[in-house]
Residue frames as a rotation matrix with the C-alpha (Angstrom) as fourth column:
UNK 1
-0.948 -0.318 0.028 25.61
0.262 -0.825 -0.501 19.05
0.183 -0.467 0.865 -105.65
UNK 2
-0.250 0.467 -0.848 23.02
0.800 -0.393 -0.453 20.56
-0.545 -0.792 -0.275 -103.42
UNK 3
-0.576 -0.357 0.735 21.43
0.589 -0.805 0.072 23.61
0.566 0.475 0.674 -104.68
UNK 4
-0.167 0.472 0.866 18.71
-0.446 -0.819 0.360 23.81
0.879 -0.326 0.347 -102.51
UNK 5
-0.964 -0.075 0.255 18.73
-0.265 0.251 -0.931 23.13
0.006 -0.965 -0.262 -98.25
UNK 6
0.108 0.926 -0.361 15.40
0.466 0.274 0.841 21.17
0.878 -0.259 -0.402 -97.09
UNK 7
-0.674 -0.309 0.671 17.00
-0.393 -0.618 -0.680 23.88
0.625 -0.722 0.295 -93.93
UNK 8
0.244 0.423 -0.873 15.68
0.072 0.890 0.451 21.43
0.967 -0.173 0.187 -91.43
UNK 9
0.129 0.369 0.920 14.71
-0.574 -0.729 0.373 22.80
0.808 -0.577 0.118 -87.90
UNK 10
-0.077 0.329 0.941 13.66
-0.989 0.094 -0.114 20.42
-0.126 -0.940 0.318 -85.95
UNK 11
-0.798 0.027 0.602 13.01
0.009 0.999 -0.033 16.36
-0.603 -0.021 -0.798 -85.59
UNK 12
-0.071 0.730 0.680 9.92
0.260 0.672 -0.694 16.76
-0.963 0.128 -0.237 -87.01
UNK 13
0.608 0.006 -0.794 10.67
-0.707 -0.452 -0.544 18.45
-0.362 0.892 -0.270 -89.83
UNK 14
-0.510 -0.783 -0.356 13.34
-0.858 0.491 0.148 15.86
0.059 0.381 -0.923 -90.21
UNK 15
-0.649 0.572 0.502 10.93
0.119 0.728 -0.675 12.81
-0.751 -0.379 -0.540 -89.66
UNK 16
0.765 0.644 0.006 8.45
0.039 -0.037 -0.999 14.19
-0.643 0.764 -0.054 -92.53
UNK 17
-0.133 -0.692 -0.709 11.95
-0.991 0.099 0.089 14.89
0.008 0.715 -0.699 -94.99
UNK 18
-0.781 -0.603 0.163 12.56
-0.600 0.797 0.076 11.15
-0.176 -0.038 -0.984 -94.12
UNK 19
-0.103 0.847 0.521 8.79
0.162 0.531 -0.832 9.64
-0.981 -0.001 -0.192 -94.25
UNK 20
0.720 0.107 -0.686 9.11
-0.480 -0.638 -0.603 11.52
-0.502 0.763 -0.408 -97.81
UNK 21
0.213 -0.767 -0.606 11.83
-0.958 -0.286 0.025 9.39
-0.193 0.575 -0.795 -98.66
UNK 22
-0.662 0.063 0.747 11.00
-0.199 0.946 -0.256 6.29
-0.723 -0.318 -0.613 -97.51
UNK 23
0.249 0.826 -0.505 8.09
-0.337 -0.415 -0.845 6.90
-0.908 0.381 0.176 -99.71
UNK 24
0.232 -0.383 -0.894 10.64
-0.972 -0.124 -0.200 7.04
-0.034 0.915 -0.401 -102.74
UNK 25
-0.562 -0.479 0.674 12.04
-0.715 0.691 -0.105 4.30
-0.416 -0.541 -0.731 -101.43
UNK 26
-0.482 0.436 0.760 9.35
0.152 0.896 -0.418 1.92
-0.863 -0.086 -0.498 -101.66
UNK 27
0.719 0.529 -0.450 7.98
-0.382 -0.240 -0.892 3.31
-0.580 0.814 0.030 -104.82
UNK 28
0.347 -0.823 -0.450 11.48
-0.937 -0.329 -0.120 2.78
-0.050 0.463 -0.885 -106.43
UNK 29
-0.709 0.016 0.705 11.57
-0.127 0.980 -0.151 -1.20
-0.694 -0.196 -0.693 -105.02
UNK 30
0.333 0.820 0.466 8.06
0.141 0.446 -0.884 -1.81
-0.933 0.360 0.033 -106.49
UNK 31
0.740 0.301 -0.601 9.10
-0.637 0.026 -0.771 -0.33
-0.216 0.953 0.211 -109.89
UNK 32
0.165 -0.882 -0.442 12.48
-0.982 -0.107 -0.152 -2.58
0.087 0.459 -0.884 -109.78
UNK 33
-0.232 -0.068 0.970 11.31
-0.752 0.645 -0.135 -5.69
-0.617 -0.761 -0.201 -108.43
UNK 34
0.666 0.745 0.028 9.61
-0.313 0.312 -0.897 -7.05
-0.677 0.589 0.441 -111.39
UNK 35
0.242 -0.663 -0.709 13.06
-0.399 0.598 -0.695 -7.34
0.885 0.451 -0.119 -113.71
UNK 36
-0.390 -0.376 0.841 14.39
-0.853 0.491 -0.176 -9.01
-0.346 -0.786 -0.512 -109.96
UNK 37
0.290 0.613 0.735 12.06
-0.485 0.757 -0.439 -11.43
-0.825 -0.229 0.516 -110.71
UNK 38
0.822 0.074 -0.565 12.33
-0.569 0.054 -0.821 -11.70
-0.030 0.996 0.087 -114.18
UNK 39
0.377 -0.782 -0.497 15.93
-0.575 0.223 -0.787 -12.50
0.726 0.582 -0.365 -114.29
UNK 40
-0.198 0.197 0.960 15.54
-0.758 0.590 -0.277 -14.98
-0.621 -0.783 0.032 -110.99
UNK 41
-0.033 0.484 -0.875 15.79
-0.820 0.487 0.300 -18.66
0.572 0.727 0.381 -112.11
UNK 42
-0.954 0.050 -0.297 16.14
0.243 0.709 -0.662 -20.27
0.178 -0.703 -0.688 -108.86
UNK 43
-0.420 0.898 0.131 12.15
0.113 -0.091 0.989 -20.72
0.900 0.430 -0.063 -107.77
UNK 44
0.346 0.404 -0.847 12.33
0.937 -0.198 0.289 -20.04
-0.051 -0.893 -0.447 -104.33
UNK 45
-0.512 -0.600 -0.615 14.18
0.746 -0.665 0.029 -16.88
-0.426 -0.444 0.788 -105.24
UNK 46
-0.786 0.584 0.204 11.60
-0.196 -0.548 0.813 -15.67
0.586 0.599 0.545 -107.97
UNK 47
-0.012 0.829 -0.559 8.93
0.698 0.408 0.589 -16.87
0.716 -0.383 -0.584 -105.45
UNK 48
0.299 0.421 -0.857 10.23
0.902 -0.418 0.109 -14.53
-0.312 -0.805 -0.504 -102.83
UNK 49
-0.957 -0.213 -0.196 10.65
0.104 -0.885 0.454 -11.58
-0.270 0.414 0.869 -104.94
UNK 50
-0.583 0.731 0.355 7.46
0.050 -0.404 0.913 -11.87
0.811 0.550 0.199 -106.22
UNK 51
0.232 0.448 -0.864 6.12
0.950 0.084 0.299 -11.72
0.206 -0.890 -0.406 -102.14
UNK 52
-0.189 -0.512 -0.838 8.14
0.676 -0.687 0.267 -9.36
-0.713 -0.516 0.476 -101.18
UNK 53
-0.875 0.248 0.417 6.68
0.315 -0.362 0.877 -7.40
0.368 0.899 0.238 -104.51
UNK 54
-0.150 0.988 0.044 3.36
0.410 0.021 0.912 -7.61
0.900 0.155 -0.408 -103.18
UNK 55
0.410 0.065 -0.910 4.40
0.904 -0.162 0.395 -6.54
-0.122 -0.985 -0.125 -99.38
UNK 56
-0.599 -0.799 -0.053 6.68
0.731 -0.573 0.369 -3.62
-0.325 0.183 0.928 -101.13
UNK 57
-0.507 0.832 0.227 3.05
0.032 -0.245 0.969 -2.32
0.861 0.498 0.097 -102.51
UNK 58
0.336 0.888 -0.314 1.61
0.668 0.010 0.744 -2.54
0.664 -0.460 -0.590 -99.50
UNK 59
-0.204 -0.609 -0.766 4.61
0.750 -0.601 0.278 -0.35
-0.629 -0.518 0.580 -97.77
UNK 60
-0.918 -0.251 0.306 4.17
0.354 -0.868 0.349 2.13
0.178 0.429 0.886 -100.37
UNK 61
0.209 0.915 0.344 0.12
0.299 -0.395 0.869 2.66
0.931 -0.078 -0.356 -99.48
UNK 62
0.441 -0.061 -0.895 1.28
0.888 0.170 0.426 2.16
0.127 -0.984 0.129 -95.68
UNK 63
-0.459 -0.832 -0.312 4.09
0.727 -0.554 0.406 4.89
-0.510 -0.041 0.859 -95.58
UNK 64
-0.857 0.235 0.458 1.45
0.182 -0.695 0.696 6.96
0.482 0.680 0.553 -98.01
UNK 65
0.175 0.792 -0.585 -1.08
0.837 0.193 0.511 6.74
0.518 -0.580 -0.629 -95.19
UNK 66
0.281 -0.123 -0.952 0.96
0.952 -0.088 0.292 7.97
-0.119 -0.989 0.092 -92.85
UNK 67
-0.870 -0.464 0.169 2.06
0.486 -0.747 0.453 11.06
-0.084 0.476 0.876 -95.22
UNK 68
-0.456 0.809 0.372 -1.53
0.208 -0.309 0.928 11.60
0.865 0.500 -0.027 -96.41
UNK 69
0.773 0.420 -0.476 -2.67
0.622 -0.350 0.701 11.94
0.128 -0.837 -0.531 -92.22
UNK 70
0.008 -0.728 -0.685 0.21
0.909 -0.280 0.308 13.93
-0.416 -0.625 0.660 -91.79
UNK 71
-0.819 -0.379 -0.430 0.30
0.016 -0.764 0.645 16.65
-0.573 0.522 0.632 -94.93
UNK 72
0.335 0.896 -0.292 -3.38
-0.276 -0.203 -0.939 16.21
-0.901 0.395 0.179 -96.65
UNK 73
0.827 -0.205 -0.523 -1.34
-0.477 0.235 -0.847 14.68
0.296 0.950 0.097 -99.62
UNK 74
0.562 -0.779 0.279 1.58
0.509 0.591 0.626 11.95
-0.652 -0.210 0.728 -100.18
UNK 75
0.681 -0.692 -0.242 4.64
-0.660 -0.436 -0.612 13.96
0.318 0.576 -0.753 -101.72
UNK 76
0.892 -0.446 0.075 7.80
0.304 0.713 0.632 12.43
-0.336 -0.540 0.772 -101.97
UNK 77
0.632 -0.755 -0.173 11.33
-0.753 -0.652 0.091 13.34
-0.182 0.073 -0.981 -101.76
UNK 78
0.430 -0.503 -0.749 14.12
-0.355 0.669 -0.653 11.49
0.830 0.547 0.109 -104.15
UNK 79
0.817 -0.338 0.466 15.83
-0.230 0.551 0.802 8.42
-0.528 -0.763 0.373 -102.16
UNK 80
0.566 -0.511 -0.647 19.30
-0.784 -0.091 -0.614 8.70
0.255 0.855 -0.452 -103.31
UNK 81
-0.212 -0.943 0.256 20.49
-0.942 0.267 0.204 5.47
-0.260 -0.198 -0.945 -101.88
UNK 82
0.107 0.585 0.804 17.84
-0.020 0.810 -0.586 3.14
-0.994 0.047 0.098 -102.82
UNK 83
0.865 -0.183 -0.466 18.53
-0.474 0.003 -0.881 4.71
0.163 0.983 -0.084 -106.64
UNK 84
0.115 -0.993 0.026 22.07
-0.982 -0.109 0.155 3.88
-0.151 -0.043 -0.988 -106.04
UNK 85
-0.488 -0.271 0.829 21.42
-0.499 0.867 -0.010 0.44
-0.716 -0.418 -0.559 -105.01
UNK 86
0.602 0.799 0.009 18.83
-0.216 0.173 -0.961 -0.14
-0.769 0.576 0.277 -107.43
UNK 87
0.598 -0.354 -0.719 21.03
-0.802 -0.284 -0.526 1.03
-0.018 0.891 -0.453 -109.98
UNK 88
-0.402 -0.683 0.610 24.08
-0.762 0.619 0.191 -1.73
-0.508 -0.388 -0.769 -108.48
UNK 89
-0.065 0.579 0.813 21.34
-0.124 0.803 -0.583 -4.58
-0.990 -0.138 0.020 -108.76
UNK 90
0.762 0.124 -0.635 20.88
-0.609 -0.193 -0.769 -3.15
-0.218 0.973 -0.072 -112.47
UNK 91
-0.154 -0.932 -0.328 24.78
-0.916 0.259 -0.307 -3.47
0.371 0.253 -0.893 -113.36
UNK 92
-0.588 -0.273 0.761 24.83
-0.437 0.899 -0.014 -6.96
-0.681 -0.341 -0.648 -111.74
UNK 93
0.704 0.594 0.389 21.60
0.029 0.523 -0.852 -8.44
-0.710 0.611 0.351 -114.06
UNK 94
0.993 0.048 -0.106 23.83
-0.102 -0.075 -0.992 -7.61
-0.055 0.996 -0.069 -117.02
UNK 95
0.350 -0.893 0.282 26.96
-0.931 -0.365 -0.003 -8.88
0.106 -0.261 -0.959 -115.55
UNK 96
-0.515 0.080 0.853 26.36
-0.217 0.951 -0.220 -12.06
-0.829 -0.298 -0.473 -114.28
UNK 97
-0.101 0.291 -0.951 26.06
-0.931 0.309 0.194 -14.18
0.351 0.905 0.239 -117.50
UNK 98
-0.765 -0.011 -0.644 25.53
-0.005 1.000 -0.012 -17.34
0.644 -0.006 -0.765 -115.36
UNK 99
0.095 0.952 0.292 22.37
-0.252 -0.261 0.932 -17.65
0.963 -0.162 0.215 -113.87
UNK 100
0.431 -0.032 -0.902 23.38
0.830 0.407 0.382 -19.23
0.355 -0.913 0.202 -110.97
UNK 101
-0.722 -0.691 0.046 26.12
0.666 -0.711 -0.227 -16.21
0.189 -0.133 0.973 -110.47
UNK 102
-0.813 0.287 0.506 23.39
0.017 -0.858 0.513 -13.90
0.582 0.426 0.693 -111.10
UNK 103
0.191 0.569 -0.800 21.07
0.397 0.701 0.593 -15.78
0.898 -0.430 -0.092 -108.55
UNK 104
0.256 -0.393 -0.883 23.39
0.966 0.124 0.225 -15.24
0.021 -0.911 0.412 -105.75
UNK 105
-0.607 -0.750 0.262 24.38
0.762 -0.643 -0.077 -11.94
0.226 0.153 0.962 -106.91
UNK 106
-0.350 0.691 0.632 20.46
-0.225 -0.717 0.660 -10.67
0.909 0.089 0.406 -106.69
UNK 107
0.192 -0.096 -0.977 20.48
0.761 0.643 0.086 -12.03
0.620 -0.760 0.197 -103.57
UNK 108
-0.162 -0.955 -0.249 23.19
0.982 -0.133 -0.132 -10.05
0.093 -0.266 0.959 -102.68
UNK 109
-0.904 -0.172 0.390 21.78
0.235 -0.965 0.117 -7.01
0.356 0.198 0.913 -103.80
UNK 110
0.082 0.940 -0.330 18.34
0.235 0.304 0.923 -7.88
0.968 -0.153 -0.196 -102.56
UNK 111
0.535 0.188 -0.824 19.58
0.845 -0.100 0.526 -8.00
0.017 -0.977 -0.212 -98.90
UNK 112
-0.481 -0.863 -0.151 21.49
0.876 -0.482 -0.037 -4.73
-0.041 -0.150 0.988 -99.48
UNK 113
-0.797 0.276 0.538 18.47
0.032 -0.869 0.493 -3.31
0.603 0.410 0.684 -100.09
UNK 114
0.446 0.638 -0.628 16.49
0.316 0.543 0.778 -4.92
0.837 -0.546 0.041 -97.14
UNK 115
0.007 -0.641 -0.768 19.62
0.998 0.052 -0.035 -3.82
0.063 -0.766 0.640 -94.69
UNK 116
-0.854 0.153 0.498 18.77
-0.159 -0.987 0.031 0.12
0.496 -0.053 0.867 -95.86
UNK 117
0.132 0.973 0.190 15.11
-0.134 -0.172 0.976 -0.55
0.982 -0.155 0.107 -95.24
UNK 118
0.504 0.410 -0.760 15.64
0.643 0.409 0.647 -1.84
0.577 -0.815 -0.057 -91.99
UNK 119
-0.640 -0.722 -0.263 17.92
0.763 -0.558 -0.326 0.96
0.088 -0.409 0.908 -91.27
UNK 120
-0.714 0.348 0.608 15.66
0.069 -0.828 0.556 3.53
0.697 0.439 0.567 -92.59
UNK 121
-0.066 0.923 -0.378 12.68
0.203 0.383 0.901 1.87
0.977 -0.017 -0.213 -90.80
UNK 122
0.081 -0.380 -0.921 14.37
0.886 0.450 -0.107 1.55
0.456 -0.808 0.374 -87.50
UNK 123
-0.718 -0.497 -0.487 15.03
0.681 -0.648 -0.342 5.00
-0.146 -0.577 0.803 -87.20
UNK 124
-0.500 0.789 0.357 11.69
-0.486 -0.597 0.639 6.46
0.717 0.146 0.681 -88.34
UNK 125
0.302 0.383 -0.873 9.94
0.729 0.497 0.470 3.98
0.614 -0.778 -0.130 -85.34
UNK 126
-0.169 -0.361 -0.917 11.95
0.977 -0.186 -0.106 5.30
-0.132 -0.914 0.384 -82.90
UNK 127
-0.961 -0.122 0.248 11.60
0.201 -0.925 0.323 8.98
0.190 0.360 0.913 -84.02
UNK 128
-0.316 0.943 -0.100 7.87
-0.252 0.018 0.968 8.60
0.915 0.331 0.232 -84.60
UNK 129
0.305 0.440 -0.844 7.90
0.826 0.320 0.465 7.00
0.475 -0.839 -0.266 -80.86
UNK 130
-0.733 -0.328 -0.596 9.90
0.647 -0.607 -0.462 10.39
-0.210 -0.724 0.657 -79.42
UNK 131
-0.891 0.243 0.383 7.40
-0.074 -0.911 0.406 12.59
0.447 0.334 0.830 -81.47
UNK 132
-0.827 0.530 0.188 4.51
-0.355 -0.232 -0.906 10.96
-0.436 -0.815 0.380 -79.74
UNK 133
-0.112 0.386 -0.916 3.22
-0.905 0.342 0.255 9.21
0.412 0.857 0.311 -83.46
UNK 134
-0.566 -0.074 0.821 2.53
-0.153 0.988 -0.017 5.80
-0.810 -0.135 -0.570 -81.73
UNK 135
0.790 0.577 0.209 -0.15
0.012 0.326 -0.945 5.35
-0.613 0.749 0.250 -85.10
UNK 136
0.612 -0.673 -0.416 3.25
-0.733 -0.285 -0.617 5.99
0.296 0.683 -0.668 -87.15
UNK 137
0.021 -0.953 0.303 5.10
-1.000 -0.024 -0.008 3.84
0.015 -0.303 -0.953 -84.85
UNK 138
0.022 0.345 0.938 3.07
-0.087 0.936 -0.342 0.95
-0.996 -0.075 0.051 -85.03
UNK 139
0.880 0.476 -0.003 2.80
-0.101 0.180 -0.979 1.09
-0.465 0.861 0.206 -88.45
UNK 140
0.507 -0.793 -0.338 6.49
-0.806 -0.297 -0.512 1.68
0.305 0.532 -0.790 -88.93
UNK 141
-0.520 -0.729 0.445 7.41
-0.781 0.617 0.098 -1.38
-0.346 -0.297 -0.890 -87.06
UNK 142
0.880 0.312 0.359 5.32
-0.027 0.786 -0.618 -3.40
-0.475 0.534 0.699 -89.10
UNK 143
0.898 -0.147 -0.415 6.85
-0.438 -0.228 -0.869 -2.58
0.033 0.963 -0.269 -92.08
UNK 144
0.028 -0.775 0.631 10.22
-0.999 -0.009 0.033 -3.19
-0.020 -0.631 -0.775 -89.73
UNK 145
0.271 0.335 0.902 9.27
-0.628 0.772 -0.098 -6.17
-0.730 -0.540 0.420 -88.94
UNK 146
0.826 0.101 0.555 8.50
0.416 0.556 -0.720 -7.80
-0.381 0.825 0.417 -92.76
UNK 147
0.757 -0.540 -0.368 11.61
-0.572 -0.276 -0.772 -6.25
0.315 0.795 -0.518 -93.96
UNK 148
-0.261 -0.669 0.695 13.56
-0.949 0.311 -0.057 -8.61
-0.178 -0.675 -0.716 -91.38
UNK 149
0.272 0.261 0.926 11.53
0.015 0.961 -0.275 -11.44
-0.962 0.089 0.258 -92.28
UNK 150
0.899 -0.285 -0.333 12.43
-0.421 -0.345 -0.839 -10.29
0.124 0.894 -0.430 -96.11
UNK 151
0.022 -0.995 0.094 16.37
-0.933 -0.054 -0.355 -10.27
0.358 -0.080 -0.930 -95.25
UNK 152
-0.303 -0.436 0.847 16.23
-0.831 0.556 -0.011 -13.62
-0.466 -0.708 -0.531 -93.22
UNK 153
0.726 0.303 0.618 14.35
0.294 0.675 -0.677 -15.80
-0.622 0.673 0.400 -96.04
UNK 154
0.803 -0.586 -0.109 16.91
-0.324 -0.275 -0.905 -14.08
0.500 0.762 -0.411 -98.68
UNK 155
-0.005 -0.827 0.563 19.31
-0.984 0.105 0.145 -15.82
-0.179 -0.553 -0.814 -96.15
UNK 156
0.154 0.453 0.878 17.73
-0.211 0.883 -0.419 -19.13
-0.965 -0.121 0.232 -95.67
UNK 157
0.954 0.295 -0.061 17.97
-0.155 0.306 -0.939 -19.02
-0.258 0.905 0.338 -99.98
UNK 158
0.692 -0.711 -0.122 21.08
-0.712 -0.645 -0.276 -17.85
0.118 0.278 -0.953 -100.14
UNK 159
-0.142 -0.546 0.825 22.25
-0.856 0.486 0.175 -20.70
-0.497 -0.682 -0.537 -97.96
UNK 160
0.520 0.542 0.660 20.67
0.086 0.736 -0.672 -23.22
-0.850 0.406 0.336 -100.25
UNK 161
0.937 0.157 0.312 22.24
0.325 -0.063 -0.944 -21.69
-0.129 0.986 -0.110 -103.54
UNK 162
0.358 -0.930 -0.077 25.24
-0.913 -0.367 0.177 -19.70
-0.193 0.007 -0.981 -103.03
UNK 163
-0.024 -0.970 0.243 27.40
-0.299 0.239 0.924 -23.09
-0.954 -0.050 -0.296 -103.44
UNK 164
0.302 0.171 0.938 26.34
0.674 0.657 -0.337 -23.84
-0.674 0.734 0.083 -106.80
UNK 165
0.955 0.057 -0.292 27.62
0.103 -0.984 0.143 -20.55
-0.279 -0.167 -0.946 -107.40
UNK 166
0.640 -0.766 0.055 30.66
-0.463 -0.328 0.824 -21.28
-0.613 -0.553 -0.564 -106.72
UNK 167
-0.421 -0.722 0.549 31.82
0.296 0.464 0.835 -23.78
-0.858 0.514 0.018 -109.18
UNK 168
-0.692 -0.419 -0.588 32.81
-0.464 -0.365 0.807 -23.15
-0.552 0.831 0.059 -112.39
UNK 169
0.336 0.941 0.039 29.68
-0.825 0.314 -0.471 -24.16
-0.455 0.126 0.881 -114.98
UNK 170
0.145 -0.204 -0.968 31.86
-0.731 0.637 -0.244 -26.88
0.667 0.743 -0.057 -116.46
UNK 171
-0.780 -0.618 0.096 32.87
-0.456 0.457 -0.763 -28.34
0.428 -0.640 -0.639 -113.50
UNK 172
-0.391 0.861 0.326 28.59
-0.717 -0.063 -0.694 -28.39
-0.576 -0.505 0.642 -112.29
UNK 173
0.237 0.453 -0.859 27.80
-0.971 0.136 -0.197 -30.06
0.027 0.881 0.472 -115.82
């Protein structure tokens, strides 16, 4: 429950709410990515988590740029869907007692969190291009950009691993 209204006016007031959340966002990746890795025993999949670590760090300065020209300070405002997912990814590490399972499963939860970003991303660009922010918009389709390459290598792995997945670990042995 709501208790208090961010009573949002106008695009741009909506556009800073959202740049404010995106914020969480990527702060909230960076601090979960590390167990991702951790519990990653395929080595292209702990390889790109630990990229996609280091590019998730650069979105959080990027996205704090664009706050810090915008408000004289980066504040941020709670992303409740990236906690959700996070949280998902959580419940799945400590579910999946086969590593392979648990492989495919951070995958899984990997591009579910790559398909928000690129939502999220997509629609702050375009905003940021009606408000007349082309420095925001360029900067916001980077970010676009590497979260699509993100999602399309977490394919490219997936496709490699997912069938080993599938059978049963006696049956693999």
């Amino acid at each position: 429950m709501k208790l208090f209204s961010a009573n949002l006016k106008d695009l741009r007031e909506l556009y800073n709410n959202s740049l404010q959340k995106a914020f969480d966002m990527e702060q909230q990746i960076a601090k979960a990515l590390p167990t991702m890795i951790e519990k990653s025993t395929n080595p292209d999949l702990k390889q790109a988590f630990s990229d996609h670590l280091s590019q998730t760090q650069e979105h959080v300065a990027s996205v704090q740029g664009i706050l810090e020209r915008t408000f004289g300070e980066a504040k941020s405002s709670k992303c409740k869907v990236a906690a959700s997912l996070i949280s998902e990814a959580e419940d799945i590490i400590t579910d999946a007692k086969d590593p392979s399972v648990r492989d495919v499963a951070l995958i899984g939860a990997g591009q579910q969190v790559e398909h928000h970003e690129m939502a999220v991303y997509g629609t702050l660009r375009n905003w940021a291009e009606i408000l007349g922010e082309s420095t925001d918009a360029a900067v916001l389709e980077q970010i676009l950009d590497e979260e699509k390459e993100a999602d399309e290598l977490l394919t490219s792995i997936s496709d490699r691993i997912n069938p080993d997945a599938e059978m049963p670990a006696a049956v693999a042995a």
